[in-house]
N, C-alpha and C positions, 0 to 999 in steps of 0.2 A: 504494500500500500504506500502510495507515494503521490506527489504533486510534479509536474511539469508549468515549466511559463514563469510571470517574474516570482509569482507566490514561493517560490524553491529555494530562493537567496541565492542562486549562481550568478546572481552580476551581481549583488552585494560583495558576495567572496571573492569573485574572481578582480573586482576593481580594491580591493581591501589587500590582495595578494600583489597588485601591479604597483600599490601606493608603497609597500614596505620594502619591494624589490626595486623603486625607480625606473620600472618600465613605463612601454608609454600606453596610454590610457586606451583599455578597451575600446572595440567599437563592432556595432550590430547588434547590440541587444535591442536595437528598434525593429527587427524582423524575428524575433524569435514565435514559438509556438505558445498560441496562449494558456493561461491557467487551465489548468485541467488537473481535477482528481483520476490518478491512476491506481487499478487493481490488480494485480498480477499473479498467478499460483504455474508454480514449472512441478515436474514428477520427472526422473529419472532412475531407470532400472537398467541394470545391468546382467547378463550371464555367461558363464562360463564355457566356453566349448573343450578346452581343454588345456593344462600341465604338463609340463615334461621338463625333468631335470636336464642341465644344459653341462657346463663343466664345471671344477671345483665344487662349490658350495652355492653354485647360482641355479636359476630356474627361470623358465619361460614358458607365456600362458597367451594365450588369443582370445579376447571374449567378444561381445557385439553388445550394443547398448542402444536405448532410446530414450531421447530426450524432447520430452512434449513442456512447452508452458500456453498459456491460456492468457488473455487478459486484453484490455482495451490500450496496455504499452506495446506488446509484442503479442504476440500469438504464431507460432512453427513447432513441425514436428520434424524429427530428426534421427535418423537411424546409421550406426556408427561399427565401426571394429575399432577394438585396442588389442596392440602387440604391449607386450611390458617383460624385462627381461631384468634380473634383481636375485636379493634373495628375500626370505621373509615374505614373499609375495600373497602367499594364502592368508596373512595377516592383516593385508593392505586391499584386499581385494573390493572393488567396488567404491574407493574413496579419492578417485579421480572424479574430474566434472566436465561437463560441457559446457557450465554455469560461468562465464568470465568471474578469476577469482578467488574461485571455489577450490578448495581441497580438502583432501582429510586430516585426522592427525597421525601421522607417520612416526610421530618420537614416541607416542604408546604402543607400539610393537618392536621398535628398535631395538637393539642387542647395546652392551657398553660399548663393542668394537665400533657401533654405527652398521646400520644398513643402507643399501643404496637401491635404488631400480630405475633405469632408462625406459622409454618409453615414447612412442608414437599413435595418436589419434584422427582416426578421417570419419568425417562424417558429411551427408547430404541431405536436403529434407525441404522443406514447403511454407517459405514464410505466408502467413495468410494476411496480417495486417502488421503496421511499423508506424507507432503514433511521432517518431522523429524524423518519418519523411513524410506521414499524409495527416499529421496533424493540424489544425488548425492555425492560422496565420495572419497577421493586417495583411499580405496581400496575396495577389492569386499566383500559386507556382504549377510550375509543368514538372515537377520532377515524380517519375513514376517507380511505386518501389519492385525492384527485382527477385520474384515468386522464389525461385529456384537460388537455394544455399547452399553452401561447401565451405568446408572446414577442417583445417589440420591441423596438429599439433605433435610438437618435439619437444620430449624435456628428462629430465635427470634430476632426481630427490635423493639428499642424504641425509640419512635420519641418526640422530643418538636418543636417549631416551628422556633429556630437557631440551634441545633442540633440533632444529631441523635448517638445510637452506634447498632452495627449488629455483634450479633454471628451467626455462622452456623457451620457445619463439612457437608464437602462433600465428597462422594464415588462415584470412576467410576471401570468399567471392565477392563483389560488388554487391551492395545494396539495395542500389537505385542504376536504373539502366540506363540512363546516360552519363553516369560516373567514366570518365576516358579507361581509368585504370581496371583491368579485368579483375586482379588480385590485389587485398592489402595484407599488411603483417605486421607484429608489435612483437618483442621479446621481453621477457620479465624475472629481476631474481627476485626471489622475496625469501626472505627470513622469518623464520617464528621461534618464539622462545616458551616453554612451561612455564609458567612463574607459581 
């Protein structure tokens, strides 16, 4: 549950972030999407196809997943394979996401040596509505959102059992169909600590 438009405070913050950094001052928050109360519910399931130990003390697993969310922000569904190759795997299973963000906790099954697992995700599916490209606006746009998703990700988690750190780079398809670019992509570490 959430708010889009000015009611959300992102040009309060984002001109509050350019004031203390001495950039130069926003501009286009006179075209954004108006207030709008948003609802949103995702479900995401995942299953196994299969395990097989690999060498040393590692293992690797292939399963297929789908990721439905519902709501007047977004609405697509999404069906996927994951490759994951690690060890401790049956421990972590199922606590990857298609959710931007999302992960599990990996330090509560981790060993003191640290556990690791690599990993790749693709996925395709059916956006049905995207309230940041056909939401409401002061003026009239042509920009039309593109039905048809794809998604991939690459990444590497090392866990001990009070922290963790996670790379990844992820790639999705255009949005909207007149975006020039066919494909975008972002990479991410993030850390997490038990406290």
């Amino acid at each position: 549950m959430g708010v889009v438009g000015p009611a959300s405070g992102a040009e309060y913050m984002q001109s509050f972030v350019h004031k203390i950094t001495s950039s130069t001052t926003p501009e286009g928050w006179d075209y954004q999407i108006e207030n709008q109360l948003t609802l949103q519910v995702a479900y995401e399931v995942e299953a196994l196809l299969f395990r097989q130990q690999a060498f040393e003390n590692s293992q690797w697993d292939v399963s297929v997943f789908n990721h439905t969310m519902a709501g007047n922000f977004r609405s697509q569904s999404s069906l996927g394979l994951t490759v994951r190759w690690g060890d401790e795997l049956s421990q972590t299973f199922g606590q990857l996401s298609s959710q931007a963000g999302h992960f599990g906790d990996f330090t509560s099954s981790a060993n003191q040596y640290g556990s690791w697992m690599a990993y790749s995700r693709m996925q395709a599916g059916y956006r049905f509505n995207d309230l940041t490209i056909e939401g409401d606006l002061p003026y009239e746009s042509s920009i039309e959102i593109n039905n048809q998703q794809a998604q991939a990700s690459l990444g590497v988690i090392w866990a001990f059992p009070t922290w963790s750190v996670r790379w990844s780079f992820d790639f999705y398809s255009k949005e909207y169909k007149s975006d020039v670019d066919d494909w975008h992509g972002y990479g991410v570490i993030s850390y997490s600590k038990v406290l």
